[in-house]
N, C-alpha and C positions, 0 to 999 in steps of 0.2 A: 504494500500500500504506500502508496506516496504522498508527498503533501507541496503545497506548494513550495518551499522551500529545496524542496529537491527533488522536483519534476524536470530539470534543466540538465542531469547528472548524465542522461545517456537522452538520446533524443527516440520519444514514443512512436510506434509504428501503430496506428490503428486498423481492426480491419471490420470490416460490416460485410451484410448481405453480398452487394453489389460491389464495394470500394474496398481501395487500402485508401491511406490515409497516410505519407510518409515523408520522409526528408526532403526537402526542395535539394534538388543536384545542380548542376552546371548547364546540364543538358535542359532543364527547366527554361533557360531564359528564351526558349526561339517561343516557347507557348506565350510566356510571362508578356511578349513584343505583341504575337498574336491577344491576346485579351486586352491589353495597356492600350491598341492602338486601332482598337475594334468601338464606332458609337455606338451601338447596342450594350455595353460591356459598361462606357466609360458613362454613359448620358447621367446617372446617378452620381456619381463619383465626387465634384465637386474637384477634381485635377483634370490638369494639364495631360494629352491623350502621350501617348509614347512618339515622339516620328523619328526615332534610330535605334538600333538593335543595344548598340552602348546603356538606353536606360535600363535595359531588360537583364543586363550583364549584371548591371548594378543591384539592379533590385533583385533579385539572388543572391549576391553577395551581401545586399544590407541582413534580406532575413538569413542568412547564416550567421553572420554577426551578433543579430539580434538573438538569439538561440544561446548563441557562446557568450555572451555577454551577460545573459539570463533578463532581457529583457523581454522575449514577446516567442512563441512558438507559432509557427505557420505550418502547415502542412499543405504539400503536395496532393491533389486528389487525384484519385486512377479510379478506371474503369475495369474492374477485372474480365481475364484475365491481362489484361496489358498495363504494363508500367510507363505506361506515355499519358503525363499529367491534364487533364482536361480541365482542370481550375483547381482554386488554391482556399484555405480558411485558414482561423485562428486566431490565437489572442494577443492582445498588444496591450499599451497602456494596463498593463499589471500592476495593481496598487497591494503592495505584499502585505500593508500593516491592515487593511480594511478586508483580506480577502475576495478581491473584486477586477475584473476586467472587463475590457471591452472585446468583443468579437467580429471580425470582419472574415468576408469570403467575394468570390467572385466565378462564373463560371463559362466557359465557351459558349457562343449562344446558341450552335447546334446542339445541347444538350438539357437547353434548359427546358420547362414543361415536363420534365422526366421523373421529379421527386428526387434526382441526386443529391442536388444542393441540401433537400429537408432530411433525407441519410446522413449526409456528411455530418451540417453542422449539429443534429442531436446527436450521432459519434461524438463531436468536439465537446457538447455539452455535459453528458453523461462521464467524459474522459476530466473537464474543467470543475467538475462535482465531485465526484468519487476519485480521482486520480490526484488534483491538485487541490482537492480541500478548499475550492472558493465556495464563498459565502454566495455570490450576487454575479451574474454576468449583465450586461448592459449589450445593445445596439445601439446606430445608430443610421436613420436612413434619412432619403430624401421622402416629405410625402409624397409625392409621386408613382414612386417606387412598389406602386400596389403590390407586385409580386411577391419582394423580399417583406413589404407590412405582411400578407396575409400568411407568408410561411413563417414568418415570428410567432405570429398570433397563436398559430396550429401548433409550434411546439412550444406553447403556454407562457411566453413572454409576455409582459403587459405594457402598454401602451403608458409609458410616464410621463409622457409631455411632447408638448409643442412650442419648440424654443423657434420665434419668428425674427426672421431676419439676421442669426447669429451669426452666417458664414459667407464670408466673403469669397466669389470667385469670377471671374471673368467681367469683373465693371458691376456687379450685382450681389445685395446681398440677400441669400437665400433662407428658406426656414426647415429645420430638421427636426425628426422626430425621433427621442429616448425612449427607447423599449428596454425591459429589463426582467430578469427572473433570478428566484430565490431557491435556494436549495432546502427545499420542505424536508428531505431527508435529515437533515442534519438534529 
């Protein structure tokens, strides 16, 4: 059993139904370009889209850092049987002393409609509960974003606000929603 404190010691492989759930590699960044640079993908996002292979290098390299560093754990999603990543989750903004994080994913958009995404991230969920002992995980989307609201909703996250106008991007500022869930187990 792990805790959060040392869920960072060896890096978790998950596996479910349909998914592994495992280490971003190197070989990661040609998808990381494809999704980064795809507007179906980015239109929530509130960033700048990828337009060179170099951001994709990087952003593989940040989350290996961020792993090793014991900031944030992302995981690789696969489609079994094949280890060719078809989008990415996990947790970032780890606040050790409140037990709590925040959860991001993102996923190719020929896959999306499939329930992957809702396998994976209750994987990451049940894995951020039981495996790293958080208290609370948080989202946070675009309203818009009906899709990623209603698969929050379906794996019991609650809808904690509507912060208007907090986020600055492209000459506008926009309004996002905190979804957040508690670990009843505990």
């Amino acid at each position: 059993m792990l805790s959060l404190k040392d869920s960072f010691r060896e890096f978790p492989v998950i596996e479910t139904e349909r998914l592994v759930l495992r280490k971003i590699e190197d070989k990661d960044a040609e998808i990381f370009f494809r999704l980064y640079s795809d507007i179906k993908v980015m239109r929530y996002f509130g960033r700048e889209m990828f337009t060179n292979f170099e951001q994709a290098v990087d952003k593989v390299n940040l989350e290996k850092s961020a792993f090793d560093n014991k900031e944030a754990v992302r995981w690789a999603v696969t489609l079994k049987p094949s280890d060719q990543m078809i989008g990415s989750g996990g947790f970032w903004k780890i606040n050790k002393e409140h037990f709590r994080a925040e959860i991001g994913y993102d996923l190719l958009p020929q896959y999306h409609r499939r329930g992957i995404m809702t396998e994976a991230v209750k994987a990451m969920i049940d894995f951020g509960f039981n495996r790293m002992k958080l208290h609370s995980i948080e989202a946070n989307t675009d309203p818009e974003n009906t899709a990623s609201n209603r698969m929050l909703e379906k794996l019991g996250f609650i809808l904690e606000g509507k912060f208007s106008e907090n986020f600055f991007f492209n000459g506008k500022f926009l309004d996002t929603y905190t979804f957040s869930i508690i670990n009843k187990s505990k």
